[in-house]
Structure formats: C-alpha cells, structure tokens
C-alpha positions, 0 to 999 in steps of 0.5 A, a space after each residue: 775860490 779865496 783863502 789864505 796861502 798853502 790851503 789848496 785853492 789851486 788844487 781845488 780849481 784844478 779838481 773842479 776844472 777836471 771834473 768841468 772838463 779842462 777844454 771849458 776851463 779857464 782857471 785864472 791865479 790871483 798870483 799874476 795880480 802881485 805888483 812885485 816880483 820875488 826879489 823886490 824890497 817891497 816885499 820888506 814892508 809889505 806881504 803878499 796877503 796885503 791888497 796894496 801889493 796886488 792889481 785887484 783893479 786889473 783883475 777886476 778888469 780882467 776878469 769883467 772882460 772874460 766874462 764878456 766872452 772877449 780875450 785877454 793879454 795876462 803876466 803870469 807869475 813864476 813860482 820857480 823863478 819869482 818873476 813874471 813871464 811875459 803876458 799870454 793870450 787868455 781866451 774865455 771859456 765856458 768856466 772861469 775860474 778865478 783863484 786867489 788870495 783875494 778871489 773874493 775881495 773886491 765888490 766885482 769880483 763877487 758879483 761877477 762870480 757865480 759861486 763863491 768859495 772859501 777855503 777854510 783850513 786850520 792853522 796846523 794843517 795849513 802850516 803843515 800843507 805851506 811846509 811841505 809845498 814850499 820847500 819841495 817846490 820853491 825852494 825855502 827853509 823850514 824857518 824862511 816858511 815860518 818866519 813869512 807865516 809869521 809876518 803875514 798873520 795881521 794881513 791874513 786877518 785883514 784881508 783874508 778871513 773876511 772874505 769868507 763871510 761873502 761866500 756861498 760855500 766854506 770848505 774846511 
C-alpha cells in the first residue's frame, strides 16, 4: 500500500489486517526504512518522500525474506520520539503487508507483491487529515506541518505519484 504522507496507508493496513485476521498479518511500514532519525540534519537538504533517504535496498531484502517464510530482525521507527527502537524479531505470516511511502517504488517490491494499491486522496483532504495527525500525535504546529508539505511537493511528484501507475487498485 503506497501513497503520500497523511493519506491513510496505516489505517487501510490495519483495516485489511482486521478483516484477514490480525494472528495472519504481518504489517510491515516503509517508515522503519528511513536512514535518519527525527534530529538528523540530513533531513535539511533532504525529505522523507525522497528514496536516497530511505533503505529501499534493505527492505527489498526484507521483504524477499518474509516472503520465503524465513524471519527477520527489523529497526522500528518511533513516531513519539523520532528515533528507532531496537530491531525486533519479525516472523512471516500468511499476509504481509507492506506500507509506505515507496511500497511500490522499486521493481521487487512490485513483483513480490500480490496486490498493488495506491492511496489517492486530494490535497485538501490529505492536508486536512496530515494536520490533524500531526499535531495531536506528534507534536508539531500548524505552520511546521505546512511548511514540511510545502518542502516535499517535488519529491511527492518525484517519487511518489508515479507509483500509482504500477497499481492494481487506486483508492481515492
């Protein structure tokens, strides 16, 4: 499940996990792949939407190794703190299913995914939603969450919309 930032990619996962049974799923976040934590001045020159800040290598490759029924050791990125906890064991189940900004970026990532979707969503709405999940849950002003949407528009252009001509399905 690919989109941009704020459209409901975790939410939808959790739905379809709920509805798969959640013992079956394994829901993996494109958000433990970030290079950086929070803090880092890296994230001055560059965005979260743009791949060179991400493994998308080492997902790849966890993801390949998931879905040959073998385990995995995985950082998991903290929204609360921006940092990443220590890596956790992450044993496959039935379903995986991955979520991200860049779920459907890379060539492997679309093969070895059976269904391929894409959430859509207006820029008001996606504004609307990234405004109110940001400031409740992670802490940021009304002009730090513009300012950041503002910031990553060309790598939301870039790297983002183009996955959505490799989906099966478009939610909007």
């Amino acid at each position: 499940i690919s989109g941009g930032s704020g459209v409901g990619k975790t939410t939808m996962s959790k739905v379809f996990a709920r509805i798969l049974g959640e013992e079956k799923c394994l829901v993996v976040s494109g958000d433990d792949l970030h290079k950086y934590e929070r803090r880092d001045s890296k994230w001055d020159e560059l965005t979260h939407l743009n791949v060179s800040a991400n493994n998308l290598d080492l997902g790849d490759y966890y993801l390949k190794t998931l879905c040959s029924n073998e385990s995995i050791y995985r950082s998991v990125y903290n929204h609360t703190y921006g940092t990443f906890d220590p890596p956790k064991l992450l044993k496959p189940k039935p379903f995986v299913i991955n979520e991200g900004l860049h779920a459907l970026y890379s060539d492997d990532s679309r093969q070895l995914s059976e269904i391929k979707i894409y959430v859509d969503v207006s820029y008001e709405l996606m504004t609307h939603w990234k405004l109110m999940r940001d400031s409740t849950e992670r802490g940021y002003t009304t002009e730090e969450i513009l300012s950041t949407i503002e910031k990553r528009k060309l790598d939301f252009q870039k790297y983002i919309e183009p996955q959505k001509d490799h989906a099966d399905v478009v939610v909007s």
